[in-house]
C-alpha positions in Angstrom: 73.4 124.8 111.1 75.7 122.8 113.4 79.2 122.2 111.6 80.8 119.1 113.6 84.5 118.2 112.0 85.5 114.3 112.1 87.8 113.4 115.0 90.4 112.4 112.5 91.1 114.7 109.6 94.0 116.4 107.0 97.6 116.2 107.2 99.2 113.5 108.1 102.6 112.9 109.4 104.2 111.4 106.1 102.6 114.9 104.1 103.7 116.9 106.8 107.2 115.9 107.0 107.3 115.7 102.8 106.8 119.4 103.0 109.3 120.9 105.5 111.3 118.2 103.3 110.9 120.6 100.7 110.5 123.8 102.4 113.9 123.1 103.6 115.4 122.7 100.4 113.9 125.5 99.2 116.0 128.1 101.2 119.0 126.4 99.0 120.4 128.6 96.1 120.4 125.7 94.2 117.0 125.1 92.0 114.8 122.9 93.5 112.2 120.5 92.1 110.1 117.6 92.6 109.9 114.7 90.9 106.2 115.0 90.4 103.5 116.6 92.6 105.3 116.5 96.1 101.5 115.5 97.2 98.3 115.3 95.4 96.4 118.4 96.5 97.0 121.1 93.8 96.7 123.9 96.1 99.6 123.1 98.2 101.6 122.6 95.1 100.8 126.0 93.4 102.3 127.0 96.7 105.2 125.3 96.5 105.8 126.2 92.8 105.1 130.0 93.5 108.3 129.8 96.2 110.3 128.7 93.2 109.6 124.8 93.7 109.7 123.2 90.2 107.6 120.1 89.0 109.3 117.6 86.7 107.6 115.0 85.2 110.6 113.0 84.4 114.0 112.4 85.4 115.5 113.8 81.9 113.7 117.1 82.7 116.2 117.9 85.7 119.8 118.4 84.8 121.3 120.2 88.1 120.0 120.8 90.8 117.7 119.6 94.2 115.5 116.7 93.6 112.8 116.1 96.7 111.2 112.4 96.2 107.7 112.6 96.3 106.2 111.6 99.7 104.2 108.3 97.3 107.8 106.9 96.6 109.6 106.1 93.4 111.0 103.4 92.0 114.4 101.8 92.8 115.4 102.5 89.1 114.5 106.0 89.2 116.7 106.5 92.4 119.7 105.2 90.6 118.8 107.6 87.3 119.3 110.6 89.9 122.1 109.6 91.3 123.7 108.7 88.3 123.4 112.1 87.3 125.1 113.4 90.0 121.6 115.1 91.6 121.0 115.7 95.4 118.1 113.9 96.4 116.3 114.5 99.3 114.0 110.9 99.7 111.0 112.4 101.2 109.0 108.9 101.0 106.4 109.0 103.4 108.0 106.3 106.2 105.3 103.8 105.6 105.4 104.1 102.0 108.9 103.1 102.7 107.9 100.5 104.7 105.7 99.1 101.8 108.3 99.1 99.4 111.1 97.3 101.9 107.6 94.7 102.2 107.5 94.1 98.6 111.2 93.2 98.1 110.8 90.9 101.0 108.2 88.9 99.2 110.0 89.3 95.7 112.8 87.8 97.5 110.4 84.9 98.0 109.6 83.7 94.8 106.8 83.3 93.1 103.9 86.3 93.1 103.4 89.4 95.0 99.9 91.0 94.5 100.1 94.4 94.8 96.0 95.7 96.5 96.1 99.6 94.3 95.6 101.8 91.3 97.5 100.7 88.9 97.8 104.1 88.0 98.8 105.4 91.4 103.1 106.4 91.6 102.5 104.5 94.9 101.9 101.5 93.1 104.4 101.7 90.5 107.0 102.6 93.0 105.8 99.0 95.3 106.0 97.3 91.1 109.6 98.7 91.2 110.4 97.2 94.5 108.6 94.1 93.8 110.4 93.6 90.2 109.1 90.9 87.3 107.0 89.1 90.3 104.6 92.1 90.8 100.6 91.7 89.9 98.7 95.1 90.6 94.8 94.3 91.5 92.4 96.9 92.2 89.9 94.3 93.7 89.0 90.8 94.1 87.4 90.7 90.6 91.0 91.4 89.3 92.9 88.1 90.9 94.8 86.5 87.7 93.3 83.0 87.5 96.9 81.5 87.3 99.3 82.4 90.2 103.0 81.4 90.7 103.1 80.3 94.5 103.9 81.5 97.2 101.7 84.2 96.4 102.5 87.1 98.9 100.5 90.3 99.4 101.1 93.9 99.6 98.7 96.8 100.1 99.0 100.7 98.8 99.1 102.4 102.2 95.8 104.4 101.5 93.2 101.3 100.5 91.3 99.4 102.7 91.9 96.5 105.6 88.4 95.4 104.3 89.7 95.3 100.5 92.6 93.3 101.6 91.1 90.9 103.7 88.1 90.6 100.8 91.8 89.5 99.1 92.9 87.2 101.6 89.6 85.7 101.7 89.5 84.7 97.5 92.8 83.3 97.8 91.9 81.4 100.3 88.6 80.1 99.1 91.1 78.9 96.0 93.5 76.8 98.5 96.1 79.3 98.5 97.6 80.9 101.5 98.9 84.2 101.0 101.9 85.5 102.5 100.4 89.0 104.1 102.2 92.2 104.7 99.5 94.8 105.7 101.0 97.9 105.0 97.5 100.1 105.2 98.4 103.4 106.9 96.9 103.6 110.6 96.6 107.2 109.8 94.6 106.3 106.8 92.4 103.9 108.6 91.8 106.4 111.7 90.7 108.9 109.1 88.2 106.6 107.1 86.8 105.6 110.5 86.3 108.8 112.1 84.7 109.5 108.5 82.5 107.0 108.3 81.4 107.4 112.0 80.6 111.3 111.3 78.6 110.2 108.0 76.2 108.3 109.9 75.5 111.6 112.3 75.3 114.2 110.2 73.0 115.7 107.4 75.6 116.2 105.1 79.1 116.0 104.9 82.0 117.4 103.0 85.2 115.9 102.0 87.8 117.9 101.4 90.6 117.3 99.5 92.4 117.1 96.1 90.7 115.2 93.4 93.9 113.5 92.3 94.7 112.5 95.8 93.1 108.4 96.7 93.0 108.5 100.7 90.6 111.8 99.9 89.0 109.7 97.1 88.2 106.6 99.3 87.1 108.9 101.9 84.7 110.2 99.9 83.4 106.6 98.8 82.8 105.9 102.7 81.1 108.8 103.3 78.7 108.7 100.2 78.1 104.7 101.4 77.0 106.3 104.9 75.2 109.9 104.1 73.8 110.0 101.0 74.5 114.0 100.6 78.4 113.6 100.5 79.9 116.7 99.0 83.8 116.5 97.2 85.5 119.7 97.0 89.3 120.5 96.8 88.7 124.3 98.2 85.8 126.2 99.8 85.4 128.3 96.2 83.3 124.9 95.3 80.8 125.1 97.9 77.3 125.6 96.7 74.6 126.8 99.8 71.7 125.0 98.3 73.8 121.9 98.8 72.6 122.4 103.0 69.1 123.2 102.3 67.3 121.9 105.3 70.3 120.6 107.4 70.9 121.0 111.0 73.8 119.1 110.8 77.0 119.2 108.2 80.1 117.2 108.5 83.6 118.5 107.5 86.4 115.7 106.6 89.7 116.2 104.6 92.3 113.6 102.8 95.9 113.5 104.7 97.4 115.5 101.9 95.1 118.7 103.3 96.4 121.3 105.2 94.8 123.2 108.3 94.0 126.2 106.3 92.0 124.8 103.6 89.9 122.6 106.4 89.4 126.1 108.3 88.2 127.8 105.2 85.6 125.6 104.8 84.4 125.1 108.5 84.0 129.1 108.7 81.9 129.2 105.5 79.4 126.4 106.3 79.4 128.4 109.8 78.1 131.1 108.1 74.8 129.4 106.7 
């Protein structure tokens, strides 16, 4: 069985740089944590934690100590609790998540309503909410547009989603008269990856997509891939690998999320190797 790997695949340079952030402030005597998963792929984090790098959940739970920002950004709020409390802080924001978040305060500054194109759910999103203050709307989709808008309605995008969910965005607005002020903050790295996934789907036999379950680039991945190759395969290590998945392929693909390292990628590409 051939084992072909996408063009465009794992770490990217915001992950990367979040973790020599934090590999860095780990060689400090001082206790280090994160203010929640530095990334979202568990196995990097149980890493992390067994070098002595502590999760907190919340800013209460740190009392001294090295704080690393999460590469997904916090809130402005949540900066100020820190340094209020007389914390070190290393900001390990990825740089486009930080150029979100400067993107939302510019259209706060505008008035009126700032749609924010993510997971609710997502700290990226809560941490673009934070930027974006009282004026902030969170939509997952076009089914989730408010019917009422305060105008001028500007538009900001979590760095992982789509250019064809925001301009399915642009597009409503429009049809309703309004014309959105746009800031497309999707990540190129993000895009090159779904791409080069979407591209491999169509080739292959099957495909894998590697990553950690929690993490949303790795998620939407997987959606592309599953909309292209009907035997898509989601796994956060090679441990999850089932043979009988490649029963009568020639061909398997191999894709990862930007939160996954070299290592885990390799892992998998020598197993499937081995069928």
């Amino acid at each position: 069985m051939k084992v072909i790997r996408a063009k465009h695949a794992g770490v990217c340079y915001g992950v990367e740089r979040a973790l020599d952030m934090a590999q860095a402030a780990m060689m400090d005597d001082e206790t280090t944590y994160t203010l929640g998963p530095l990334i979202h792929n568990p196995k990097v984090v149980e890493k992390l934690s067994a070098h002595g790098v502590q999760v907190a959940n919340d800013v209460d739970d740190i009392d001294s100590g090295i704080v690393v920002i999460r590469s997904h950004g916090v809130e402005p709020s949540v900066l100020d609790c820190l340094n209020a409390k007389g914390l070190t802080v290393i900001d390990a924001t990825c740089p486009h998540v930080a150029k979100a978040q400067r993107a939302a305060a510019e259209l706060r500054d505008l008035g009126g309503t700032v749609l924010v194109i993510g997971r609710a759910e997502h700290p990226e999103v809560r941490g673009l909410c934070g930027h974006a203050g009282n004026a902030a709307v969170v939509v997952a989709g076009v089914e989730e547009i408010p019917a009422e808008l305060s105008e001028p309605v500007g538009i900001v995008v979590q760095t992982t989603e789509s250019k064809e969910k925001l301009g399915a965005v642009v597009e409503a607005l429009r049809s309703r008269g309004i014309e959105p002020v746009v800031k497309n903050t999707v990540c190129f790295a993000t895009r090159q990856r779904q791409d080069s996934a979407a591209m491999l789907a169509e080739e292959v036999d099957a495909i894998v997509v590697i990553g950690g379950k929690n993490s949303s680039n790795t998620t939407h991945l997987f959606e592309i891939c599953k909309a292209h190759c009907p035997r898509s395969f989601f796994v956060e290590s090679v441990d999850e690998l089932d043979a009988a998945w490649f029963d009568g392929c020639e061909t398997v693909g191999v894709t990862a999320g930007a939160s996954t390292p070299e290592d885990q990628i390799d892992e998998v590409v020598d197993y499937l190797e081995t069928l």
